[in-house]
PAVEXFI-252972 format. One line per field, with one value per atom (N, C-alpha, C, CB): residue number from 1; atom name; x, y, z. Coordinates in Angstrom, 1 decimal, m for minus. Glycine has a CB too. Layout:
# residues N
pos	NUM|...
site	CA|...
X	X|...
Y	Y|...
Z	Z|...
***
This chain:
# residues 197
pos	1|1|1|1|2|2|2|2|3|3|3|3|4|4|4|4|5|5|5|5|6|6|6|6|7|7|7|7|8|8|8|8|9|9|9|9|10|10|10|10|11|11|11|11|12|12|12|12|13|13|13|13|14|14|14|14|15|15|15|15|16|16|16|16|17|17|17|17|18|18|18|18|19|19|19|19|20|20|20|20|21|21|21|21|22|22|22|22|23|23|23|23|24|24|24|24|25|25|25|25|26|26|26|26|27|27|27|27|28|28|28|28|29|29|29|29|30|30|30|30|31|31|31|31|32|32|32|32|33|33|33|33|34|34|34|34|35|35|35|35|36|36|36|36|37|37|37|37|38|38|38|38|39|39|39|39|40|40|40|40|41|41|41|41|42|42|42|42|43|43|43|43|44|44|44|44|45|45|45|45|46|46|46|46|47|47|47|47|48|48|48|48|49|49|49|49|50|50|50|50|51|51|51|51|52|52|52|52|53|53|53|53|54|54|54|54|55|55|55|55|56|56|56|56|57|57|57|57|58|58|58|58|59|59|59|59|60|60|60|60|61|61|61|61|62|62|62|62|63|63|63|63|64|64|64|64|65|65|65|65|66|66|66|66|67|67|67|67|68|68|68|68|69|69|69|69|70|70|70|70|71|71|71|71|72|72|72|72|73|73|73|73|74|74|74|74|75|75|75|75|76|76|76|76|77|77|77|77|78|78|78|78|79|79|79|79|80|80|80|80|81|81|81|81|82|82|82|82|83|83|83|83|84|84|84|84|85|85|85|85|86|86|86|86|87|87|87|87|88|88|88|88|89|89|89|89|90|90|90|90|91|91|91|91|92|92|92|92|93|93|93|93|94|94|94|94|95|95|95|95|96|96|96|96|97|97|97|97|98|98|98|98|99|99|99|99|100|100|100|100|101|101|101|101|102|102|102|102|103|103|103|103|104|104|104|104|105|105|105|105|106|106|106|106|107|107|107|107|108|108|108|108|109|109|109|109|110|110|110|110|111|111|111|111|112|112|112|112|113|113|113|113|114|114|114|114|115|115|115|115|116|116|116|116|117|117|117|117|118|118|118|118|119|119|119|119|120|120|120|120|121|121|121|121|122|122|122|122|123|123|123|123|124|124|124|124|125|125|125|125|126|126|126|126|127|127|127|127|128|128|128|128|129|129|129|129|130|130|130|130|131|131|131|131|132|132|132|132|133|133|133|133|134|134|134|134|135|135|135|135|136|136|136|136|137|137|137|137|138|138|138|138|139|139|139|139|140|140|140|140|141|141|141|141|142|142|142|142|143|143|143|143|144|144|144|144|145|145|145|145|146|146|146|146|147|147|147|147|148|148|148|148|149|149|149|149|150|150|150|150|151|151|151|151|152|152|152|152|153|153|153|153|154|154|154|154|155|155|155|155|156|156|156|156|157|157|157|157|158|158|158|158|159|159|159|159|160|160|160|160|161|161|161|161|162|162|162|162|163|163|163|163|164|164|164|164|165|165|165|165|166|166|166|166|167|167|167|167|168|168|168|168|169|169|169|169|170|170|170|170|171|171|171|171|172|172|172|172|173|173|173|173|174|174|174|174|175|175|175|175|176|176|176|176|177|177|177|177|178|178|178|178|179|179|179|179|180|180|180|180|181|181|181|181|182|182|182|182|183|183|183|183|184|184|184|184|185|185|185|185|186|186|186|186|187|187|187|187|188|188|188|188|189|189|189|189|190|190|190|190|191|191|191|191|192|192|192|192|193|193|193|193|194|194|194|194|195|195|195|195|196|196|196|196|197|197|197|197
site	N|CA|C|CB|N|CA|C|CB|N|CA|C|CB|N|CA|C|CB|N|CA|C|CB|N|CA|C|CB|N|CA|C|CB|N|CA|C|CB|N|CA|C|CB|N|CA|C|CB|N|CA|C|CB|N|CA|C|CB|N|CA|C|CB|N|CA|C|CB|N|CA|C|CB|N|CA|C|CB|N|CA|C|CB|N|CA|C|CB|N|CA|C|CB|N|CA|C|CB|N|CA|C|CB|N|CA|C|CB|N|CA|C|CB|N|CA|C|CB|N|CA|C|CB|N|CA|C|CB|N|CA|C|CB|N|CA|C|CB|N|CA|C|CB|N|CA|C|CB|N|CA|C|CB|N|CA|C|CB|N|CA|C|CB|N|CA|C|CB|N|CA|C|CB|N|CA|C|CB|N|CA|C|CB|N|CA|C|CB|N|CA|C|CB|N|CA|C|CB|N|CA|C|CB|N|CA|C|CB|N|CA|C|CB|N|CA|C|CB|N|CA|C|CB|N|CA|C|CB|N|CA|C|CB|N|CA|C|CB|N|CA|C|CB|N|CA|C|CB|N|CA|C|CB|N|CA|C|CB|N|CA|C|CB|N|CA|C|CB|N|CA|C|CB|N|CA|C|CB|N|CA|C|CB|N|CA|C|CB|N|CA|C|CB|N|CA|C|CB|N|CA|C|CB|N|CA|C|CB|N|CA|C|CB|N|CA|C|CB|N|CA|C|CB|N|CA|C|CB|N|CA|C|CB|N|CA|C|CB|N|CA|C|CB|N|CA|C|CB|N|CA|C|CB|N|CA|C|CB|N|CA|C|CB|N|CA|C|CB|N|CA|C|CB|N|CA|C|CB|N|CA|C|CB|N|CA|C|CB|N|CA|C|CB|N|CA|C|CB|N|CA|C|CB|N|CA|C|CB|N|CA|C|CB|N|CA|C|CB|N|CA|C|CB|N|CA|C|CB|N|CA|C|CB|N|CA|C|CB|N|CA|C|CB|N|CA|C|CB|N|CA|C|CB|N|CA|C|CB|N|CA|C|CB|N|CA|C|CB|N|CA|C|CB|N|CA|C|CB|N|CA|C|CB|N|CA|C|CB|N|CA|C|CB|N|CA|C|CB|N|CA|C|CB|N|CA|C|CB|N|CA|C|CB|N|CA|C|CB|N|CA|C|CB|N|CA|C|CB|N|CA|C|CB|N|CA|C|CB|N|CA|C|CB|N|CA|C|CB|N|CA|C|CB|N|CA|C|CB|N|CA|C|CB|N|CA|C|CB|N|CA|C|CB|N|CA|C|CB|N|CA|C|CB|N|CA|C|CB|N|CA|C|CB|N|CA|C|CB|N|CA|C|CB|N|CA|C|CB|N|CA|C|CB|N|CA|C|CB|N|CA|C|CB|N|CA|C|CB|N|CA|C|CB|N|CA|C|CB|N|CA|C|CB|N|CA|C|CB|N|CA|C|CB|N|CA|C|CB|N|CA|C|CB|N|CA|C|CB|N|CA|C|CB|N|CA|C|CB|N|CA|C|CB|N|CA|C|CB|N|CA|C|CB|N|CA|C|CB|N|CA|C|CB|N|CA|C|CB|N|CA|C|CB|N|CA|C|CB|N|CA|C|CB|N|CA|C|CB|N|CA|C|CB|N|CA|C|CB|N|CA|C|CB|N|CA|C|CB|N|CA|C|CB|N|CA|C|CB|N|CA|C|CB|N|CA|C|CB|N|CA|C|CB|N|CA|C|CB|N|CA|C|CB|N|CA|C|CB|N|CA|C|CB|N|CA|C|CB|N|CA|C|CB|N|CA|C|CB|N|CA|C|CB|N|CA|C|CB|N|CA|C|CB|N|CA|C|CB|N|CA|C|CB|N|CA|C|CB|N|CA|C|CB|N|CA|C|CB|N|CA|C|CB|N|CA|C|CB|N|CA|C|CB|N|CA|C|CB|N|CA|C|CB|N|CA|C|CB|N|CA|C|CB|N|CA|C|CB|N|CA|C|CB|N|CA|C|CB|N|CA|C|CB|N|CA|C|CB|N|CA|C|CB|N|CA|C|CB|N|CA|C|CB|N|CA|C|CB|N|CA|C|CB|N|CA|C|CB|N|CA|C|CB|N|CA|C|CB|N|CA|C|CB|N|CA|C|CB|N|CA|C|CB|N|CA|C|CB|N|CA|C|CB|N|CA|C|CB|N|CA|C|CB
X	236.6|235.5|234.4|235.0|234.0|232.7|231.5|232.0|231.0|229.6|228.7|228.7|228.4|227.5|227.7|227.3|229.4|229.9|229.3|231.4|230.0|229.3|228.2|229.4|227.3|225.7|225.4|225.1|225.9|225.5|225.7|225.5|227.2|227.6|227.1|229.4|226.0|225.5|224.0|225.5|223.4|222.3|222.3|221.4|223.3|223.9|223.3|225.6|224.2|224.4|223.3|225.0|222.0|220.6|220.2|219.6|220.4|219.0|219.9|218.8|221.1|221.7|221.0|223.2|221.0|220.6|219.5|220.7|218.5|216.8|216.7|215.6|217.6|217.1|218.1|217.3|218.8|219.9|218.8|221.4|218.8|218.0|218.9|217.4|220.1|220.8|221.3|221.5|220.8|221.6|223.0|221.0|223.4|224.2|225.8|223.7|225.3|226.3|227.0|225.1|226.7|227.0|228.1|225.7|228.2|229.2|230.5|228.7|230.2|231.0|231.8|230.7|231.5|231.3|233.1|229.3|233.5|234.4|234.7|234.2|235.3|235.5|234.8|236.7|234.1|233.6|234.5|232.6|233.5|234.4|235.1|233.8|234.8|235.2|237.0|233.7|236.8|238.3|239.1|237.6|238.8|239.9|239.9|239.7|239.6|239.7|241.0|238.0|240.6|241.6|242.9|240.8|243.0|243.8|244.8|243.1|244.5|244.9|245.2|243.7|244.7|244.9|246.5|243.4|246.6|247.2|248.6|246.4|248.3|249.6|249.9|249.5|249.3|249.7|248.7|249.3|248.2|247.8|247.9|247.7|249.2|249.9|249.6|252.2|249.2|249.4|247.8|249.7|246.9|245.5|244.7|244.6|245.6|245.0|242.9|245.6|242.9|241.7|240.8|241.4|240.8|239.4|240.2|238.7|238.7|238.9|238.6|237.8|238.8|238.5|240.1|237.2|240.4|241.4|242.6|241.5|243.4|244.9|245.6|245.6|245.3|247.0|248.1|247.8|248.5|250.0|250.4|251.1|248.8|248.5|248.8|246.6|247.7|247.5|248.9|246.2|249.2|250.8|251.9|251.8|252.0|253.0|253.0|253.7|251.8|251.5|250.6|250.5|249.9|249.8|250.2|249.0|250.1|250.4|251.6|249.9|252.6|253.9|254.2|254.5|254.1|254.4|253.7|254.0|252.6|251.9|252.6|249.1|253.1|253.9|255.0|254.2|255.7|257.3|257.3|258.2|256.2|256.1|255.5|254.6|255.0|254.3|255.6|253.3|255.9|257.4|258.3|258.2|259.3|259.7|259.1|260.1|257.9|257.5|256.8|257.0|256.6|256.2|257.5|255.8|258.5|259.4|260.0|260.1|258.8|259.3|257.7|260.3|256.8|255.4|254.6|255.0|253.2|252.3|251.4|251.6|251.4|250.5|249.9|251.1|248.8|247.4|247.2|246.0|247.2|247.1|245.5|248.3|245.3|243.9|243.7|242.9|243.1|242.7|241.2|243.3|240.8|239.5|238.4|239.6|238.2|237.3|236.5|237.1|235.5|234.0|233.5|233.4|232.8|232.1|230.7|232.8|230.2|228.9|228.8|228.2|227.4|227.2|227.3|225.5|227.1|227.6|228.6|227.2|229.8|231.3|231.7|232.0|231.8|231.4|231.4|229.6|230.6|229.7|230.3|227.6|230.9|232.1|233.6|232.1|233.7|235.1|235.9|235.8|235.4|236.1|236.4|234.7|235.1|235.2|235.6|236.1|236.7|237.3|238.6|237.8|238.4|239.5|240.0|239.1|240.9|241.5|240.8|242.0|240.7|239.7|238.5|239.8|237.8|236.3|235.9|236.1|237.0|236.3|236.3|237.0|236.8|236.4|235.2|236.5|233.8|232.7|232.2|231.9|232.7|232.3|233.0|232.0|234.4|235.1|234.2|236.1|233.4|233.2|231.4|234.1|230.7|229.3|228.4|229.2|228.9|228.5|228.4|229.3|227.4|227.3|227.4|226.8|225.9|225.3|225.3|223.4|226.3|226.1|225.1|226.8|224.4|223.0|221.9|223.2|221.2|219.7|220.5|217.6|221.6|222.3|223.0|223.2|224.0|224.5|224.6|224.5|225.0|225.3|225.2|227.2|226.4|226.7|226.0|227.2|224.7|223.8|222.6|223.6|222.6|221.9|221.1|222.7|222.3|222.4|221.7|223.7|221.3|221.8|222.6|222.0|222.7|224.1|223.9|225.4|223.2|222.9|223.0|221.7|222.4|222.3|223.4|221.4|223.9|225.8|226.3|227.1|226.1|227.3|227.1|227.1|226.1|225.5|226.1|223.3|226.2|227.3|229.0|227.5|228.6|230.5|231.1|230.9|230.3|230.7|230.5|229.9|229.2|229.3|230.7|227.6|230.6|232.0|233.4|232.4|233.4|234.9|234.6|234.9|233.7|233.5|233.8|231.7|233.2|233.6|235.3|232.9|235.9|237.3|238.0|237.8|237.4|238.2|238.3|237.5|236.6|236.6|237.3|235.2|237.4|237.5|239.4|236.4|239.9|241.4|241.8|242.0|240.9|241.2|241.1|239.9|240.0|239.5|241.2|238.0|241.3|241.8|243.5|240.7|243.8|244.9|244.7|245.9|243.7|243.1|242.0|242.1|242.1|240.8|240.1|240.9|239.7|238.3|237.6|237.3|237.3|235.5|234.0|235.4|233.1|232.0|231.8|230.8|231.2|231.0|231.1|229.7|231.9|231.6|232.7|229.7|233.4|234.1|235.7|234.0|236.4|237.5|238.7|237.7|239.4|240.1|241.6|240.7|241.5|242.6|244.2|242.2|244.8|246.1|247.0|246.5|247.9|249.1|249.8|250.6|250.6|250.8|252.3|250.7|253.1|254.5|255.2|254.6|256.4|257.1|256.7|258.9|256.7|256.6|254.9|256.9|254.0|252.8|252.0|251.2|252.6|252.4|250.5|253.5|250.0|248.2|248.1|246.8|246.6|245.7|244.4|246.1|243.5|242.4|241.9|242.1|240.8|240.4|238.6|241.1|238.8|237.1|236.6|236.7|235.4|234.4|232.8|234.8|231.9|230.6|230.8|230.0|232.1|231.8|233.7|230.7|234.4|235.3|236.5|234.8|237.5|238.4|239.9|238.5|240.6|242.0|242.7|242.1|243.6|244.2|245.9|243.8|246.5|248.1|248.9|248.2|249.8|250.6|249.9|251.6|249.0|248.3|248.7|247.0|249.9|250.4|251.6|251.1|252.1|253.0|253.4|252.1|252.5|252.7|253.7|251.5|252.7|253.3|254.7|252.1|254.7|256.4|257.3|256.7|257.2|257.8|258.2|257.1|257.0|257.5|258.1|256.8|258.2|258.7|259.8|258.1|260.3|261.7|261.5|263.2|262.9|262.9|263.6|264.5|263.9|263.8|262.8|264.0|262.9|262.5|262.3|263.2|261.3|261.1|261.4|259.3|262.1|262.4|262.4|263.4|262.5|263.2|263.5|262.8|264.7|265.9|267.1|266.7
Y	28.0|28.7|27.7|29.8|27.9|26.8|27.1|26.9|26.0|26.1|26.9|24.6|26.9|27.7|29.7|26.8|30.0|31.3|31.5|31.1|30.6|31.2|31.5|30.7|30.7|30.4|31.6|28.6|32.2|33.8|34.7|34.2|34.3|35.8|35.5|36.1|34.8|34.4|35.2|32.4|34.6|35.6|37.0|35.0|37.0|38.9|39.6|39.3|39.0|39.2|39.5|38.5|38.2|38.4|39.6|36.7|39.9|40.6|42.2|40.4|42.3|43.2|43.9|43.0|42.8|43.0|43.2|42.0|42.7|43.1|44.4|42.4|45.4|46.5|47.6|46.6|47.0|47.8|48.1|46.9|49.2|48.9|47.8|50.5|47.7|47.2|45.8|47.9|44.5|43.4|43.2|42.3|44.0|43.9|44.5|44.4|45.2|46.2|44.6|47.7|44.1|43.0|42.5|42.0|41.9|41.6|42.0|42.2|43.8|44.6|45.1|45.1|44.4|44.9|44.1|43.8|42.7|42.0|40.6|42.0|39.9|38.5|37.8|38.2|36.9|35.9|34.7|35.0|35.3|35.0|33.9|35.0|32.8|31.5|31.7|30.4|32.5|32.9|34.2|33.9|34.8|35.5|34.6|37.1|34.1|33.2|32.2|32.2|31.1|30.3|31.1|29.7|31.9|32.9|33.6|33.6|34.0|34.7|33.3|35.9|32.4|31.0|30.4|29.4|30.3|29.9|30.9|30.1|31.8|32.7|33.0|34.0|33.8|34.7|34.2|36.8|33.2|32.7|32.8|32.1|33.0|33.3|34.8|33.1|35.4|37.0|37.8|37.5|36.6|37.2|37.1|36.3|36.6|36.0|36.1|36.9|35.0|34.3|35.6|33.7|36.9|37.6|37.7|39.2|37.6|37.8|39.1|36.8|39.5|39.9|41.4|40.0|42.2|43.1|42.7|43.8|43.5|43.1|42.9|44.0|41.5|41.4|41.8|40.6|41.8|42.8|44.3|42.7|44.8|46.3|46.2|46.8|45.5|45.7|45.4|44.4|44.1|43.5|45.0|41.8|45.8|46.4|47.7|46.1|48.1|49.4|49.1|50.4|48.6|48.7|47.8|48.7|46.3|45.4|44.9|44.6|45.2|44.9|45.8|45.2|47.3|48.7|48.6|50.0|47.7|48.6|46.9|48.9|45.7|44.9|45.6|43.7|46.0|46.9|47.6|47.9|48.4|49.9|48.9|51.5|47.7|47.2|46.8|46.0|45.4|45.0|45.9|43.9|47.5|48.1|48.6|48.7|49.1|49.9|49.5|50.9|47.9|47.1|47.1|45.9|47.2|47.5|48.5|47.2|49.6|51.0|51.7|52.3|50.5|51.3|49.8|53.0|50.0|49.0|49.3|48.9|48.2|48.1|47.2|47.8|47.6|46.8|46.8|47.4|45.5|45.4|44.9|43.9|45.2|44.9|44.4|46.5|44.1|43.9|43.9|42.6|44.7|45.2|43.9|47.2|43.0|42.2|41.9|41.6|43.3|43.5|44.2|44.1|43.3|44.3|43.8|43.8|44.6|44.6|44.1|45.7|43.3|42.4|43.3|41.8|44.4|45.3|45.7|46.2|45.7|45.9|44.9|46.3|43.6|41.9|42.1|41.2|42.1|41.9|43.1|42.3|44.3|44.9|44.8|45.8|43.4|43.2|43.9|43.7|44.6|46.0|45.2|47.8|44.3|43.6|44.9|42.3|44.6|46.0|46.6|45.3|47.4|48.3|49.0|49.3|49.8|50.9|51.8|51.4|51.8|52.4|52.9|52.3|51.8|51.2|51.2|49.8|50.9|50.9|52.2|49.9|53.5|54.9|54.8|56.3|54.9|54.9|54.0|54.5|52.8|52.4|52.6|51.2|53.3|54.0|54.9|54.7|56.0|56.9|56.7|57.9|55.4|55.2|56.1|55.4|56.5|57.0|56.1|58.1|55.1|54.3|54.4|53.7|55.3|55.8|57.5|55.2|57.6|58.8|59.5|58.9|59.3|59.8|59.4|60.7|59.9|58.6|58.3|59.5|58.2|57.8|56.7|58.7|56.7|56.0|54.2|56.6|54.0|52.5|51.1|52.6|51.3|50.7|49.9|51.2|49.7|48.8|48.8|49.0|48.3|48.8|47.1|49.2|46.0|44.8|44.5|44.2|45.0|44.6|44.8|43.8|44.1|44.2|45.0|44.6|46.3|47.0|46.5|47.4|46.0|45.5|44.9|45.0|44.0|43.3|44.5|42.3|45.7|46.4|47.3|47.7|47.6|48.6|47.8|48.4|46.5|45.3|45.8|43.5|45.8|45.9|47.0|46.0|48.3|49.5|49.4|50.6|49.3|49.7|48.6|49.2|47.2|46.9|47.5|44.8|48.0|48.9|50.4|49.4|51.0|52.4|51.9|53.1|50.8|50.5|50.3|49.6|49.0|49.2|50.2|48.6|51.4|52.9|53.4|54.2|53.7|54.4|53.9|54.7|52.5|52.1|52.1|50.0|52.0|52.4|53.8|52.0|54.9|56.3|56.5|57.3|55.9|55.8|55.4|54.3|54.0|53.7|52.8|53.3|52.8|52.3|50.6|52.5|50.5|48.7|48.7|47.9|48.3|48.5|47.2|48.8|46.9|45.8|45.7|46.3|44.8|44.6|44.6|43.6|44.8|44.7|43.2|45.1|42.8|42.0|40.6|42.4|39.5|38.1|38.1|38.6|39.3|39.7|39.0|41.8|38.9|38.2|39.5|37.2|38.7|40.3|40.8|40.4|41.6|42.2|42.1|43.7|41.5|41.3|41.8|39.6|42.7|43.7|42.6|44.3|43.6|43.1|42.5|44.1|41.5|41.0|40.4|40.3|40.5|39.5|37.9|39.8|37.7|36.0|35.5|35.5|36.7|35.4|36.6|34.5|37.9|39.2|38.9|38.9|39.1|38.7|40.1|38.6|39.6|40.7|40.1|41.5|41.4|41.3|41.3|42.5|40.3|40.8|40.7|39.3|42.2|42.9|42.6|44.2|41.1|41.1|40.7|40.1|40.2|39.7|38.8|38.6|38.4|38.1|38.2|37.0|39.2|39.7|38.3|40.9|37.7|36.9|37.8|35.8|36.8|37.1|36.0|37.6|36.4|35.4|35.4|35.8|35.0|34.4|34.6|32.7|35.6|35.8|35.5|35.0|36.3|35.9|36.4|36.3|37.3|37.4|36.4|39.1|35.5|34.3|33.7|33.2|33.3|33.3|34.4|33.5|35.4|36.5|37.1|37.9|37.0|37.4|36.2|37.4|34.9|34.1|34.1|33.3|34.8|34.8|35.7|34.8|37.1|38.1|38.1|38.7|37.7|37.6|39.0|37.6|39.3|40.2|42.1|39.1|41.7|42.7|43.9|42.3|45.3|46.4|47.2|46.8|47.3|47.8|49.7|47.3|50.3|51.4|52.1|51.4|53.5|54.1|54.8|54.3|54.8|56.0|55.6|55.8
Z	74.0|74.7|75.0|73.8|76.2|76.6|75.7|78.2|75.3|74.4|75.2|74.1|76.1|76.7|76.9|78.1|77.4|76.3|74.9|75.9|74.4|72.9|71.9|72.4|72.8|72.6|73.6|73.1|74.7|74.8|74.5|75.4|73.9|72.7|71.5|72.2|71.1|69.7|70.3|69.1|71.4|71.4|72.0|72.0|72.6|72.8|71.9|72.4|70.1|68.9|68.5|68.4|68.4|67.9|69.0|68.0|69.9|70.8|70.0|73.6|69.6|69.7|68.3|70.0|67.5|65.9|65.7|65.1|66.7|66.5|66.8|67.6|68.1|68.4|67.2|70.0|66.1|65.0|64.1|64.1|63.0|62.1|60.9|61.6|60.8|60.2|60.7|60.1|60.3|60.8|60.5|60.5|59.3|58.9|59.8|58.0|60.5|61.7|62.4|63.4|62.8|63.6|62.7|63.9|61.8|60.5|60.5|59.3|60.7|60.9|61.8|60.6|62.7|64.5|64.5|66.0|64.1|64.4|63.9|65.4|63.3|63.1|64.0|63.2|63.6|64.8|65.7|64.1|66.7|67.9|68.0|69.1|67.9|67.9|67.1|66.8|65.6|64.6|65.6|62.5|66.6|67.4|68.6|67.8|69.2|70.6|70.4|70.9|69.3|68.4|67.7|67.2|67.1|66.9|67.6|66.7|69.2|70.1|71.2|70.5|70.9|71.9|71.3|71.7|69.8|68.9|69.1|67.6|69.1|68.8|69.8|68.0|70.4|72.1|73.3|71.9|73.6|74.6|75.7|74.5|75.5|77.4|77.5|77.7|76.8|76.7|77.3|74.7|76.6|76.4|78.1|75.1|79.1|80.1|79.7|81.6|79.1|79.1|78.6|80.7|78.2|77.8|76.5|78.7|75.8|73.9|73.5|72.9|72.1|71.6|70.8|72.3|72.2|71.9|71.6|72.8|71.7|71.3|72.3|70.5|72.3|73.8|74.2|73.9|72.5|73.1|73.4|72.3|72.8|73.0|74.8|72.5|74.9|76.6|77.2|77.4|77.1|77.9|77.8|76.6|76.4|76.6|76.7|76.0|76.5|77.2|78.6|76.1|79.1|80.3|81.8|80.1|81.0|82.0|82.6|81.7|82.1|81.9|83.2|80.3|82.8|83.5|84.6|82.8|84.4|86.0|86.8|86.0|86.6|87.4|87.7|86.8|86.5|87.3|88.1|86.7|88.0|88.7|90.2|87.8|90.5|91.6|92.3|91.3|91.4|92.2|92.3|91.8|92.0|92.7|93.7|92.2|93.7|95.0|95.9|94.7|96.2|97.0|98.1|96.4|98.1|99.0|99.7|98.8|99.2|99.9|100.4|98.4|100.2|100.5|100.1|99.2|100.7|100.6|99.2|101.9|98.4|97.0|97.3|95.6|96.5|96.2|94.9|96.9|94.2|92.4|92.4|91.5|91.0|91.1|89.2|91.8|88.5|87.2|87.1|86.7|86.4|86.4|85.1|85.7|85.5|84.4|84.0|84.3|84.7|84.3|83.2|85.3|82.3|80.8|81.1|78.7|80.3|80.2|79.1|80.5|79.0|77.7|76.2|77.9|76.4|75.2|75.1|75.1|75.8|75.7|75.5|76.7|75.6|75.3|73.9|76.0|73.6|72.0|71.0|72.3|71.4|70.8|70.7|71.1|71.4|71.7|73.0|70.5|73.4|73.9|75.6|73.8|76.3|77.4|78.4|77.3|79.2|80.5|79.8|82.4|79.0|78.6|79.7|77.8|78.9|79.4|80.1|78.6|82.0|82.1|82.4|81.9|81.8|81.9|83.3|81.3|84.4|85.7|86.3|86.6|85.4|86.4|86.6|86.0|85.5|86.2|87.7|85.1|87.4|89.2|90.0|89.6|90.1|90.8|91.9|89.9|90.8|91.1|90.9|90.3|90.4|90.8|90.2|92.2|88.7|87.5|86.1|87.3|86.7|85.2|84.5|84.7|84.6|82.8|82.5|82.4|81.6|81.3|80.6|80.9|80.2|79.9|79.1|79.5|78.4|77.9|76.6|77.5|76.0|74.7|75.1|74.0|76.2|76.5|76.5|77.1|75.6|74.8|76.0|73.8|77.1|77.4|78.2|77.6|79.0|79.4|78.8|80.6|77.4|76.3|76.7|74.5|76.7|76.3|77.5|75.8|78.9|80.3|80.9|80.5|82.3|83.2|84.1|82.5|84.2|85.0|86.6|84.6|87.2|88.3|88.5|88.4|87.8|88.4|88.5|87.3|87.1|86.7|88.6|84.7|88.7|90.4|91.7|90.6|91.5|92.4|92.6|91.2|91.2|90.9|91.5|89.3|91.1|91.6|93.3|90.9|93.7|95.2|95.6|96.3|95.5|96.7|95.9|96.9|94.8|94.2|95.2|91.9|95.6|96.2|97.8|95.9|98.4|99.5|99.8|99.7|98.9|99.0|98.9|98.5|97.7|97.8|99.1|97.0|99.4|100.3|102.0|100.3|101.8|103.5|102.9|104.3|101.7|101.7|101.7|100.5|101.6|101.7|103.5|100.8|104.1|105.6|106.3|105.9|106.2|106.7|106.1|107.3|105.0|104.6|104.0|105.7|104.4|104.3|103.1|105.9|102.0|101.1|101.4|99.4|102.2|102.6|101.7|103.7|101.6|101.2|101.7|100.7|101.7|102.3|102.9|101.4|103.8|104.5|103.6|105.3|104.2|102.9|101.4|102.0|101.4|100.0|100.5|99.7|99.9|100.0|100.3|98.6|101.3|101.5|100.6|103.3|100.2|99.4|99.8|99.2|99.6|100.7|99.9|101.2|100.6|99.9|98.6|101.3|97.6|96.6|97.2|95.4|97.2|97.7|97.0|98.7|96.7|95.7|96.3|95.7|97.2|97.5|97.1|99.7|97.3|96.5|95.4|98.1|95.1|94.1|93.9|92.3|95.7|95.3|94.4|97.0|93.7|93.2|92.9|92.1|93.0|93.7|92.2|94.8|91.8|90.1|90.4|88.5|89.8|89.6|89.0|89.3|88.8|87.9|88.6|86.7|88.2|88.5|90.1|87.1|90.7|91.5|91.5|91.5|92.8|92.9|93.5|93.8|93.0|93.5|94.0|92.6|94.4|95.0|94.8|96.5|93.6|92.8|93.2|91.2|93.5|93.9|92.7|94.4|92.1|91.0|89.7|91.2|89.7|88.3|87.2|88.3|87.3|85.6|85.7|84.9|86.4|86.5|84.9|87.4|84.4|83.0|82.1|82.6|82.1|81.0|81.7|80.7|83.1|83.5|82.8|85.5|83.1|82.7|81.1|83.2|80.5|79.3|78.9|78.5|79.4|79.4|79.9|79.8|81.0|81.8|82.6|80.8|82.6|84.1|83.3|85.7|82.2|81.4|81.0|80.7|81.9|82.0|80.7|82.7|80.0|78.7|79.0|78.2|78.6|78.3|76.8|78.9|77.1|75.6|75.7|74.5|76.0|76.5|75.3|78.5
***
């Protein structure tokens, strides 16, 4: 992890702990980061594509695995668009939690904050997190319009999912279009279809 990461999940941590009545919650919150990063680099590295904290193989085999099969079969009978959602907010960060399962309906649909309790731009982020959603609402909406999910003007364009270069589009602070980006974890995986029949 770059020193300069760490040194912002360390003051995450302090700004997070001044506003707890308990410094102690922080302790409790997770192993320090530096002992799962090394941990998850060590063991399953190919697995974690680069965000810390959750369980890799949670994700790989309940979601990531399934949502490639389900891509490469039905890229040949219909047009797909893959996507990997990579945006947390400095308080989903600082819980481990980063972009779960999920986490991107609210900017789907351009409902951040659910109400004056609501945790999640406690830390910040607001304003990226208000980024992130409008160009995700534009690509919905101009893929519901028109079959093309575009991006707003300047945004990199989303190019169907294909066995020869399997693009996807990955959602965070500043939106890319990455060329076979689970390349790794297939390779590690092979071509073997997880069932349970």
């Amino acid at each position: 992890m770059a020193k300069s990461q760490e040194r912002r999940s360390h003051l995450i941590a302090d700004r997070f702990a001044k506003t707890t009545s308990s410094k102690r919650l922080i302790g409790h919150l997770a192993p320090p980061e530096s002992k799962v990063v090394k941990s998850n680099r060590s063991l399953l590295g190919f697995l974690s594509h680069g965000k810390q904290g959750s369980s890799p193989c949670g994700k790989v085999f309940s979601f990531r695995m399934p949502t490639l099969w389900f891509a490469d079969g039905h890229q040949s009978v219909a047009p797909v668009y893959l996507y990997r959602f990579d945006w947390g907010t400095p308080m989903l960060r600082l819980l481990r939690l980063d972009a779960a399962h999920a986490t991107e309906l609210p900017y789907v649909w351009g409902n951040l904050v659910a109400g004056p309790k609501d945790p999640t731009f406690k830390l910040g982020g607001l304003a990226a997190g208000t980024a992130v959603s409008e160009r995700m609402r534009t690509r919905w909406l101009n893929f519901a319009a028109t079959t093309e999910p575009s991006g707003p003007a300047g945004e990199p364009v989303w190019r169907r999912y294909r066995r020869d270069d399997r693009a996807a589009l990955v959602i965070d602070a500043h939106d890319s279009v990455v060329d076979d980006l689970d390349r790794n974890l297939r390779m590690a995986w092979g071509s073997e279809v997880l069932n349970f029949r």
